[in-house]
C-alpha positions, 0 to 999 in steps of 0.5 A: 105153149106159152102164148105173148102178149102184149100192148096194143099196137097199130095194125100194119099194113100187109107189105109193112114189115116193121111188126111182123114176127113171121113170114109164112110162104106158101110153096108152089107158086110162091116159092118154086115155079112149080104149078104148071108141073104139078098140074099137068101131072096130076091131070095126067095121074087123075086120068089114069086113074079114071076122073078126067077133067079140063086144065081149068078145072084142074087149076080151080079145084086143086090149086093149092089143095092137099093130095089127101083132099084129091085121092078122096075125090077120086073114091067120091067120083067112083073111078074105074080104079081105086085111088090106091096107088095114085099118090107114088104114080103121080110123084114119080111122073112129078119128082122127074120133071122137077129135077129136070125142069123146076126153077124159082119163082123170080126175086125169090132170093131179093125177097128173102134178102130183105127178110134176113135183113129186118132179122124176121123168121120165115117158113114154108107152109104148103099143102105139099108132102115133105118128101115132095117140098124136100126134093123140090128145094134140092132140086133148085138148091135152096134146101140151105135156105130153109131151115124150117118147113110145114106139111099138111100132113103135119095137121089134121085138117088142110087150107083152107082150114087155118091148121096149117098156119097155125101149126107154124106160127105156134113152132115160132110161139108167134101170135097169129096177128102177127104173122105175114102169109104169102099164097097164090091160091084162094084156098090158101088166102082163106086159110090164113084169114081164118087163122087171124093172119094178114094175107098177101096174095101172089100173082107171079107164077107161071101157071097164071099166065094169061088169067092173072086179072081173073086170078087176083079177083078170086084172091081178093074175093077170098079176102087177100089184104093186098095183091102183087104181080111180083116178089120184088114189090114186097117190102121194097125199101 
């Protein structure tokens, strides 16, 4: 593909907006207030399948990780069963509660508003399945809102390797410095670094309840260019 070049510009900020040729969003926790779901039903699934561990390790290992990164650590851990099956048990406990319970994280809608507005593309990029963005986008009705959406499975290697960034901001043929990633896992910040792309780090989902000054300290630590509690404060104006 046929990459853009061009002259030399002054690099903005990351909630500056005016020389971004993409938006990229990270999925749970950005996207849909998904988090607090999806962890707790994939500790319940990795305790039937034998590895058993706390809430905050849970959050801290697989935040923002892929499902084929989690199933190989359940083979390393040498559970009492094997990780076949493990993928579809965890879904089905995963897509009922999020058909009943998922909402958007709020001032999503302003956020992409103000996208449309400066006529910018955005995408979704997330270490989840397809089949699991696409039932959680139904789910809160927002499937007609993204037009363009990135798996992990689409790539050979998961955040934070930069694959995945990668592989969206080509779809777009966008130069990596100029696209604009929001994510709420370390893991996911640093992908977008290694990728060359500004990062914001996101602060405002429900799972961070309670340890969001920890949590943005880990975001900063992981080289997030700018941190925000909320969607409304990005690119206000």
């Amino acid at each position: 593909m046929t990459k853009l070049h061009g002259t030399s510009q002054r690099v903005p900020q990351a909630g500056d907006l005016t020389q971004t040729g993409l938006v990229i969003l990270d999925f749970d926790g950005v996207v849909a207030n998904s988090e607090v779901i999806s962890l707790s039903t994939l500790r319940a699934a990795m305790g039937e399948f034998g590895l058993h561990l706390e809430p905050d390790q849970v959050r801290h290992r697989y935040l923002g990780v892929a499902i084929d990164k989690i199933e190989q650590d359940l083979e390393a851990q040498g559970s009492f069963r094997t990780s076949v099956g493990f993928r579809k048990a965890w879904h089905d406990a995963l897509f009922e509660r999020f058909r009943n319970e998922l909402t958007p994280v709020p001032g999503l809608a302003g956020l992409l508003d103000r996208i449309d507005d400066r006529g910018i593309p955005y995408c979704i990029a997330s270490s989840g399945t397809l089949d699991r963005i696409g039932v959680a986008l139904d789910s809160m009705r927002l499937g007609g809102r993204f037009k363009h959406v990135f798996s992990a499975q689409q790539v050979e290697h998961g955040k934070p390797a930069p694959d995945l960034f990668l592989h969206a901001a080509d779809a777009f043929n966008i130069l990596p410095g100029q696209c604009l990633v929001i994510e709420d896992s370390p893991h996911g910040i640093r992908a977008a670094k290694s990728a060359g792309m500004r990062a914001i780090g996101f602060l405002g989902g429900e799972h961070l309840t309670g340890i969001r000054d920890a949590h943005r300290k880990l975001l900063i630590e992981a080289d997030a260019d700018e941190v925000f509690e909320s969607l409304d404060e990005i690119m206000i104006g």
